[in-house]
C-alpha positions as CSV (number, residue, x, y, z in Angstrom):
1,X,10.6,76.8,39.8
2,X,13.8,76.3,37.8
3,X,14.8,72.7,36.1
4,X,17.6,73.0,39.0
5,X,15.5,73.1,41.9
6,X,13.0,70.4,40.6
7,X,15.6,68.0,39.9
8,X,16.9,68.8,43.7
9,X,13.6,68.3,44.9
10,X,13.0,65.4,42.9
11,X,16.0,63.6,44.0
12,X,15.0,64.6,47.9
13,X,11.9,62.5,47.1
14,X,13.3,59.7,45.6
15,X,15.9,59.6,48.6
16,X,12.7,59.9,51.3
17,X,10.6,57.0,49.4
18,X,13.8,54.8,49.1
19,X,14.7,55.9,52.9
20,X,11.3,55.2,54.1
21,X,10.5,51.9,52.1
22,X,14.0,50.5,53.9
23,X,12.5,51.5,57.2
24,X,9.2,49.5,56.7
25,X,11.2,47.0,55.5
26,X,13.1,46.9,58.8
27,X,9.8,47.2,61.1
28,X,8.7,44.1,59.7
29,X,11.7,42.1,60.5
30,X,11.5,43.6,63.6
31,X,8.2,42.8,64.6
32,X,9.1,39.5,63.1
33,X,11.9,38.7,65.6
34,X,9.3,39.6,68.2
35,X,6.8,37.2,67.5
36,X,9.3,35.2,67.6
37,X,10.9,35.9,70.8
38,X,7.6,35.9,72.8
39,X,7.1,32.9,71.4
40,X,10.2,31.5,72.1
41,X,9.4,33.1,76.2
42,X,5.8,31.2,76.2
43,X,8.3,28.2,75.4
44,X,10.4,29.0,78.2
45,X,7.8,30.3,80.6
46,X,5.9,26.9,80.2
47,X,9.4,24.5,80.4
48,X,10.0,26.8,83.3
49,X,6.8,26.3,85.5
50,X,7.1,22.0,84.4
51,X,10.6,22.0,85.7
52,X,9.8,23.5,89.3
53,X,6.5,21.5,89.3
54,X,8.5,18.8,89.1
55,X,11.4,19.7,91.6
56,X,8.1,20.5,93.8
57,X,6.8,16.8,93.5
58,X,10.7,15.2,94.2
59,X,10.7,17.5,97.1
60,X,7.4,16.3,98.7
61,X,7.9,12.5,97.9
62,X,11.4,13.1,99.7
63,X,9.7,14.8,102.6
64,X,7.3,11.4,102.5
65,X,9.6,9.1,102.7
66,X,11.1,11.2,105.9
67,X,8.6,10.9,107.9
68,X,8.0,7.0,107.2
């Protein structure tokens, strides 16, 4: 191989590593901000089902006093 070609392919390299270090850099933030958003729907999910068990307990002690 010539000095020209290897420096060509060389550079290739060097522009796959850098390319494919940025991209594993970028899968961990993004699998960061997941964690974090199915954490932050657990939260939600949990707030969620507390709010309409209470709406459900209101609504019964309303039927209750109804009937008395």
């Amino acid at each position: 191989m010539t000095d020209q070609l290897l420096q060509t392919l060389e550079s290739k390299l060097e522009q796959l590593l850098t390319r494919c270090n940025r991209l594993q850099e970028e899968n961990q933030a993004y699998r960061a901000k997941e964690t974090e958003w199915q954490q932050e729907r657990t939260r939600l999910v949990e707030k969620n089902e507390l709010a309409r068990n209470r709406v459900e307990a209101m609504i019964t002690r309303l039927k209750s006093l109804e009937t008395d």
